[in-house]
C-alpha positions in Angstrom: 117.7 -17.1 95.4 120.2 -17.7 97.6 120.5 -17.4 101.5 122.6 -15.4 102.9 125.4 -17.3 104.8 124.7 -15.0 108.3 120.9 -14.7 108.8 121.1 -13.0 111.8 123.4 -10.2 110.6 122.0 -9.5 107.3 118.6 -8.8 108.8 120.2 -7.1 112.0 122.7 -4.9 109.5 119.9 -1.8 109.4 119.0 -1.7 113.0 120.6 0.0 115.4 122.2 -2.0 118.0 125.1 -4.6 118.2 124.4 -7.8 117.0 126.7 -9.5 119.7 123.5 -8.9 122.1 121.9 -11.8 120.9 124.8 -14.3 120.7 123.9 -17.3 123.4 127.5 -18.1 124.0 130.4 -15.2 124.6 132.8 -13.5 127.5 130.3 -13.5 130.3 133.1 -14.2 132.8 137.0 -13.3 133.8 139.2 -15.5 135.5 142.4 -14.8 137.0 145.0 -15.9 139.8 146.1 -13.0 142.0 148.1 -13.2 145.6 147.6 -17.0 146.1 143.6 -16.9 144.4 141.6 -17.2 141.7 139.4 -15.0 141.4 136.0 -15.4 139.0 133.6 -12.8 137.6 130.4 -13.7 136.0 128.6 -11.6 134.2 124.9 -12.5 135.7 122.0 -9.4 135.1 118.8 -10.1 136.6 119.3 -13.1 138.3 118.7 -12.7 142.4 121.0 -14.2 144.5 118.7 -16.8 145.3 118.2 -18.2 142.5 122.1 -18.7 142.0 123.9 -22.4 143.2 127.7 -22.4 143.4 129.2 -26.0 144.3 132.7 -27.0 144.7 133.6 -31.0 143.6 137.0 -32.6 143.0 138.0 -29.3 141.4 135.3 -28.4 139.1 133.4 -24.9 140.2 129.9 -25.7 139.0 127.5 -22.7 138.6 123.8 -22.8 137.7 121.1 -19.9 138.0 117.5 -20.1 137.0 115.4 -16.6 136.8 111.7 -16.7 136.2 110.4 -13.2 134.9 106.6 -13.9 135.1 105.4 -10.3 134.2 106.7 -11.0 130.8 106.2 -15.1 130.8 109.8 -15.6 130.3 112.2 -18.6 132.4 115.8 -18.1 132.3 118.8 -20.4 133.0 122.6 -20.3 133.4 124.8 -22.9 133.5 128.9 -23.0 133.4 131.8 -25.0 134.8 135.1 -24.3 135.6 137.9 -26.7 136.6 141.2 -25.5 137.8 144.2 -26.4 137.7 145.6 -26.2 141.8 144.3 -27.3 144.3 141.7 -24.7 146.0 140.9 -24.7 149.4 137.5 -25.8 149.1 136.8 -24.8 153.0 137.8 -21.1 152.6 135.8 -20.6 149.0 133.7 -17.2 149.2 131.1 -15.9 146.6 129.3 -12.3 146.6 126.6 -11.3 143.7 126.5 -7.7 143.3 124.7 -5.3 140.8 124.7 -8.4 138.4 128.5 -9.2 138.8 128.9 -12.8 140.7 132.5 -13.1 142.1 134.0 -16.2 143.3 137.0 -16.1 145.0 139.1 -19.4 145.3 142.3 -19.4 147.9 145.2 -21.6 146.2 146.6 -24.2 148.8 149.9 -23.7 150.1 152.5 -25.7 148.2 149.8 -26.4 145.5 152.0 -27.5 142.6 150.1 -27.4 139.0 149.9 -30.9 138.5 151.3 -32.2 134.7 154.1 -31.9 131.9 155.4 -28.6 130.5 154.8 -28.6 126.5 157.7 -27.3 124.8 156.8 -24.5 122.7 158.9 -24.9 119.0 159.6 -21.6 117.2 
């Protein structure tokens, strides 16, 4: 007998919920530069902002979460980095967690060139 190549969704396929649910990696975030910013959602239910760490180093945005849900014995953790390409004023970086949703909002420098080559796109 053979196994079926996708475990997961041939024993998922009767019930009645997504099977994206349980997927450990995904979109949990959005990223995008807007009036001289970029500005970063993470998608972060049931963590409390305490238990949230956002660092700034050489142009890597590090973020790591740990959530320890003892009425059902269950330890959580979160752990992503972003670099970007500009330079970010590392001085005026702000960060607000609300209803789940961290944001992160990252002021460009002034006259912050994205450093690198063009690559030609061929057609």
């Amino acid at each position: 007998m053979a196994l079926p190549a996708n475990p997961a969704s041939s024993w998922m396929q009767n019930l009645d919920f997504p099977s994206r649910l349980l997927e450990t990696s995904g979109n949990d975030y959005e990223l995008y530069e807007a009036d001289d910013e970029f500005v970063l959602t993470v998608e972060m239910p049931g963590f409390e902002p305490e238990g949230i760490t956002v660092s700034w180093d050489a142009g890597v945005l590090n973020i790591a979460a740990e959530h320890e849900d003892e009425h059902r014995g269950q330890r959580r953790t979160y752990h992503r980095r972003f670099r970007f390409p500009k330079d970010v004023d590392d001085e005026e970086i702000t960060a607000e967690y609300t209803n789940g949703i961290l944001e992160i909002r990252l002021p460009v420098m002034t006259d912050a060139a994205v450093s690198g080559t063009e690559i030609e796109i061929q057609s």
